[in-house]
Residue frames as a rotation matrix with the C-alpha (Angstrom) as fourth column:
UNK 1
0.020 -0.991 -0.132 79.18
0.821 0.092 -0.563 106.51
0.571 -0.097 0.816 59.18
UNK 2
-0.600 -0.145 0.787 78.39
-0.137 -0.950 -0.280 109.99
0.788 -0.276 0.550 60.44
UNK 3
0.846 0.532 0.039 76.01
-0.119 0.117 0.986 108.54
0.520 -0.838 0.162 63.21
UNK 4
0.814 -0.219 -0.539 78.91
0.474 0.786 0.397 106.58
0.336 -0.579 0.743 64.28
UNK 5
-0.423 -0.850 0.313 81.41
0.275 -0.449 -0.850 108.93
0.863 -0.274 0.424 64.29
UNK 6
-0.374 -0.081 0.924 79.23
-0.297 -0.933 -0.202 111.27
0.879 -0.350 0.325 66.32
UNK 7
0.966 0.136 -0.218 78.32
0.043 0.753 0.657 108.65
0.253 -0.644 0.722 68.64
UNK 8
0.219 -0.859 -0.463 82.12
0.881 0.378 -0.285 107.98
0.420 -0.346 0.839 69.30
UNK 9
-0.678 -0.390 0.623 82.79
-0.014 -0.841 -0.541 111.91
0.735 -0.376 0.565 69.79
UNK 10
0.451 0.610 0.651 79.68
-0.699 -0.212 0.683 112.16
0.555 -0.763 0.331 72.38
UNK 11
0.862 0.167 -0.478 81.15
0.049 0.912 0.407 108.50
0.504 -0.375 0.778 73.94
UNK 12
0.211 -0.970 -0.123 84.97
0.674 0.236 -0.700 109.30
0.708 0.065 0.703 74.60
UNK 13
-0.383 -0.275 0.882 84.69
-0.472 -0.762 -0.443 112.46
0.794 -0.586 0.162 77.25
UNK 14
0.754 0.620 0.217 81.87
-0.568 0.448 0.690 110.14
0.331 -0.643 0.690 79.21
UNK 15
0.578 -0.620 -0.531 84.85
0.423 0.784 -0.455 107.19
0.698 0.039 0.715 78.91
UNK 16
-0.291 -0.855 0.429 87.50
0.229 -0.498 -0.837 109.94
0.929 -0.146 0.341 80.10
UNK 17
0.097 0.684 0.723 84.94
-0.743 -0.434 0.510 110.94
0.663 -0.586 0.466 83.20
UNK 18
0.930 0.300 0.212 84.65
-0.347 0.526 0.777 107.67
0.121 -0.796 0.593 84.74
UNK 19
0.246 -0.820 -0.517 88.65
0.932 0.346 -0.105 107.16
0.265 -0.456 0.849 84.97
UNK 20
-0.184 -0.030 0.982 88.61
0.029 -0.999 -0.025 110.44
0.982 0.024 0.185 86.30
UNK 21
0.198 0.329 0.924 86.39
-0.836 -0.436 0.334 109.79
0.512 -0.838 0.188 88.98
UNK 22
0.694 -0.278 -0.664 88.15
0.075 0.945 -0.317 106.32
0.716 0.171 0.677 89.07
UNK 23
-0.349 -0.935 -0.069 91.43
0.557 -0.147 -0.817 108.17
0.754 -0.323 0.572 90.04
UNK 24
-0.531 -0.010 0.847 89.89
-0.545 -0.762 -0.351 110.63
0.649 -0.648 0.399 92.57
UNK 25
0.625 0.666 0.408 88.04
-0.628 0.119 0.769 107.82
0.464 -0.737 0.492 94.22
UNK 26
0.290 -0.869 -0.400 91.68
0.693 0.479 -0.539 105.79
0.660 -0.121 0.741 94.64
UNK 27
-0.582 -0.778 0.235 93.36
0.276 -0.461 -0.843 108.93
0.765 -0.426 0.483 95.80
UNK 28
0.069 0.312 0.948 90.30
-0.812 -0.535 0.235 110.17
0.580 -0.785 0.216 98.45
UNK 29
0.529 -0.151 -0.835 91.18
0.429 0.897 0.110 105.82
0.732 -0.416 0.539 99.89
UNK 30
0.670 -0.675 0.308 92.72
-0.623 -0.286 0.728 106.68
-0.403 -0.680 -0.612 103.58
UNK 31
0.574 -0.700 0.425 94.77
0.385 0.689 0.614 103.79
-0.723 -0.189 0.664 102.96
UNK 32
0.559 0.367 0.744 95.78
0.813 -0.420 -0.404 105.84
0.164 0.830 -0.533 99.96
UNK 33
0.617 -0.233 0.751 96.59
-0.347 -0.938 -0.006 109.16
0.706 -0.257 -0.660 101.80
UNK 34
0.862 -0.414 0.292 98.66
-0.308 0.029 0.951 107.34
-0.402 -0.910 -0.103 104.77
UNK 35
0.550 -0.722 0.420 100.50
0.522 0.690 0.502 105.84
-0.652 -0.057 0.756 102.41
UNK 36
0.412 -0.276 0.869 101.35
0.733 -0.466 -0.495 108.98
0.542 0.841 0.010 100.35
UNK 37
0.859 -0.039 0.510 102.14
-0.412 -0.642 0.646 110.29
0.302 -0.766 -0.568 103.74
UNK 38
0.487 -0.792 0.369 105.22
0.133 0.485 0.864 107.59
-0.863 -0.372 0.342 104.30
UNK 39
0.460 -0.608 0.648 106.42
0.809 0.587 -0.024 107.87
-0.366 0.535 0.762 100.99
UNK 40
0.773 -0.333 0.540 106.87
-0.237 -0.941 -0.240 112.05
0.589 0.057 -0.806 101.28
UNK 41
0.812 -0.496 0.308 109.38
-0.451 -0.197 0.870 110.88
-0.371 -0.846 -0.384 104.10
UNK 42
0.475 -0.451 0.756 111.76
0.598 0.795 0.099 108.51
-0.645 0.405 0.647 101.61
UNK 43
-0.167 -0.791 -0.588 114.75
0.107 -0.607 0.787 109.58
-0.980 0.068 0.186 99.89
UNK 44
-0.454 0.521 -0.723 113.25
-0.872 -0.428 0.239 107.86
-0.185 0.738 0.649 96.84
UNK 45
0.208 0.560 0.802 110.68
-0.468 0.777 -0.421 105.10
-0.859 -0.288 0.424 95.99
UNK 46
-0.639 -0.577 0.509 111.09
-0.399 0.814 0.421 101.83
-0.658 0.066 -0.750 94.50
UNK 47
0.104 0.921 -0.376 108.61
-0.995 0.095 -0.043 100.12
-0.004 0.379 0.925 92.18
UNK 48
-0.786 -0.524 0.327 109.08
-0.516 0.848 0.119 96.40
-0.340 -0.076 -0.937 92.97
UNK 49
0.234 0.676 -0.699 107.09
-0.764 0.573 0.297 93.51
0.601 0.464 0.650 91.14
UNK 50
-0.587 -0.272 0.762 106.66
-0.650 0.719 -0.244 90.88
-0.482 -0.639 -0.599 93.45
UNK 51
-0.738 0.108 -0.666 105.98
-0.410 0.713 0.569 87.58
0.536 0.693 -0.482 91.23
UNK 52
-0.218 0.643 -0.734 103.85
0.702 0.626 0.339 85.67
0.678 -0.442 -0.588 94.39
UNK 53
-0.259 0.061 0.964 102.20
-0.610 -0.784 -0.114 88.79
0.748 -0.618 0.241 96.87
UNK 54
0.728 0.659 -0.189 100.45
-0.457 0.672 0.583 85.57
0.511 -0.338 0.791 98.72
UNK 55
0.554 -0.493 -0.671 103.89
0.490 0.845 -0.216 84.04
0.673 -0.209 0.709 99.79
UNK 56
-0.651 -0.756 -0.072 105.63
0.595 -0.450 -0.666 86.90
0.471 -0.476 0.743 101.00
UNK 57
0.274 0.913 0.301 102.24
0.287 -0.377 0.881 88.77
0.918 -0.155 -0.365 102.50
UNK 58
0.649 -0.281 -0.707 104.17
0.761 0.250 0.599 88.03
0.008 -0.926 0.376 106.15
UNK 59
-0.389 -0.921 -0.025 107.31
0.907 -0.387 0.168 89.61
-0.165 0.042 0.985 104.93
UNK 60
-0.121 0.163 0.979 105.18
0.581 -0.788 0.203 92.80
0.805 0.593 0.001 103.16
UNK 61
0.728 0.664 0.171 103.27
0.257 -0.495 0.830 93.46
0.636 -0.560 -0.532 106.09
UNK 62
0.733 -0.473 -0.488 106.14
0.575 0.049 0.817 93.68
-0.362 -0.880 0.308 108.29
UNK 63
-0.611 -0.650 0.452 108.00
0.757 -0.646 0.095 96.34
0.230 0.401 0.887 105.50
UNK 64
0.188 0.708 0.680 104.74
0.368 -0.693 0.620 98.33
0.911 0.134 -0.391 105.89
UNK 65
0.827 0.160 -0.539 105.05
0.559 -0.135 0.818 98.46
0.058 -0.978 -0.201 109.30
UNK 66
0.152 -0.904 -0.400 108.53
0.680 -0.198 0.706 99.57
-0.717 -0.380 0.585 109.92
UNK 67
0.529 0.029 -0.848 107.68
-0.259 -0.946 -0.194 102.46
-0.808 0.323 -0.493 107.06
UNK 68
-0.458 -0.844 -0.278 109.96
-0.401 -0.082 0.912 100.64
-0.793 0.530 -0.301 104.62
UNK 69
-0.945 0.220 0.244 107.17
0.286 0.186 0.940 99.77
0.161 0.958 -0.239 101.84
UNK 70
-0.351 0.881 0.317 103.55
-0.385 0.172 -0.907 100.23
-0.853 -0.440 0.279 101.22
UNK 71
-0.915 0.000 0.403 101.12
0.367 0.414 0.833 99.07
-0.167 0.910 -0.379 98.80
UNK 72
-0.705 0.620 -0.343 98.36
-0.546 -0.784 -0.296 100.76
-0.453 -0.022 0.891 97.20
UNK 73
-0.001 0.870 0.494 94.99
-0.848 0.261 -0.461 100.00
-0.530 -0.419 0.737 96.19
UNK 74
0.597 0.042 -0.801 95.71
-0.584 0.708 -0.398 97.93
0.550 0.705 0.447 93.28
UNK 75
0.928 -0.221 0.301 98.26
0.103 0.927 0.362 95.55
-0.359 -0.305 0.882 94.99
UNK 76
0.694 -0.701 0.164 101.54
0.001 -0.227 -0.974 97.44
0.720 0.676 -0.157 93.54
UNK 77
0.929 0.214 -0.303 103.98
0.369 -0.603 0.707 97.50
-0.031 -0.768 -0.640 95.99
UNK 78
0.548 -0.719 0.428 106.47
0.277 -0.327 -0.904 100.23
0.789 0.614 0.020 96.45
UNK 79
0.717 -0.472 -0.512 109.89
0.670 0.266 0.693 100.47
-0.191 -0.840 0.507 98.77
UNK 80
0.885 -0.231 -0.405 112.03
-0.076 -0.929 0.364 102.74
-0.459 -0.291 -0.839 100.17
UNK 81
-0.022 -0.972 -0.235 115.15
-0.829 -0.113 0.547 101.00
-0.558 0.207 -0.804 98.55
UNK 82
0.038 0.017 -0.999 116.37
-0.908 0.419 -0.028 98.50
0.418 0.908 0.032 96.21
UNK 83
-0.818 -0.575 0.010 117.56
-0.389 0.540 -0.747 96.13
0.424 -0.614 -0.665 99.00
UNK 84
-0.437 0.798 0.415 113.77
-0.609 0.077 -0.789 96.27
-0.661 -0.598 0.452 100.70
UNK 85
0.376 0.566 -0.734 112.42
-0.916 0.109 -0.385 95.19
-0.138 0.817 0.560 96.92
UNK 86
0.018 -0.439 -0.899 114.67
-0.446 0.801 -0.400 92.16
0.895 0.408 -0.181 96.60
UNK 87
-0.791 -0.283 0.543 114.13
-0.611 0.316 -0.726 91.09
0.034 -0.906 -0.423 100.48
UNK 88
-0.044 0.996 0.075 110.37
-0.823 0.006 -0.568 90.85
-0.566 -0.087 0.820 99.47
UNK 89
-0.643 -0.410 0.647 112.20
0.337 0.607 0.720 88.58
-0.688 0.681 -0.252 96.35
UNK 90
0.517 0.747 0.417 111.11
0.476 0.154 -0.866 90.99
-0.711 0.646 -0.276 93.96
UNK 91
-0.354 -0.445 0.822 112.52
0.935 -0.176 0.307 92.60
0.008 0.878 0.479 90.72
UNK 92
-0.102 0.276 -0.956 112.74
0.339 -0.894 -0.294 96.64
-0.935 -0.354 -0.002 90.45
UNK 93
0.131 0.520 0.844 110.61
0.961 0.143 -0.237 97.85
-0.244 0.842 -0.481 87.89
UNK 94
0.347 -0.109 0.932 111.23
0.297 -0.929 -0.219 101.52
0.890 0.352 -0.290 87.86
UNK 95
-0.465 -0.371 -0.804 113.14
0.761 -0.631 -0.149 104.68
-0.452 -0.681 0.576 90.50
UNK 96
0.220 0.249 0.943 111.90
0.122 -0.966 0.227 107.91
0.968 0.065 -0.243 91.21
UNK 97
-0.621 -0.557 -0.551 113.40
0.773 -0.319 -0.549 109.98
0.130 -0.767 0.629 93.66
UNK 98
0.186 0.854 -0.485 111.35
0.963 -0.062 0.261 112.17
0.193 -0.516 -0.835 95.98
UNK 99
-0.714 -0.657 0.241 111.19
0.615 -0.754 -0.233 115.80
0.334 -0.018 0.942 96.34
């Protein structure tokens, strides 16, 4: 029992490390940093679940462009407004307001 503990206590900082360098290898993504660069300009940002990203891909790309969504590495994507999120025909999942 005491192997295993101290196994687990030596395992869990290693665990914590690689989503560490998880998150700092997400945030050093250009795609990443341009898009944390449009969403400093927004009044506040949107979390929108889009249900099919494959159907509306046409429509996303063409919010990205025009500055009015982006998506990050995982495939989340977030919009300047509630209106942009339901054009895309998704469902807002959370607000936060920029500062």
């Amino acid at each position: 029992m005491k192997r295993i503990l101290i196994l687990a206590a030596l395992l869990l900082p290693i665990a914590g490390c690689a989503k560490i360098l998880a998150l700092r290898d997400q945030l050093a993504d250009p795609k990443s940093a341009q898009a944390l660069a449009v969403a400093k300009g927004w009044a506040q940002i949107v979390t929108c679940q889009v249900a099919n990203l494959s159907a509306v891909a046409g429509k996303i790309e063409s919010a990205v462009s025009a500055d009015k969504a982006i998506v990050d590495t995982t495939g989340k994507v977030f919009t300047v407004s509630s209106l942009v999120c339901q054009s895309l025909g998704g469902t807002v999942t959370s607000l936060q307001s920029v500062k």
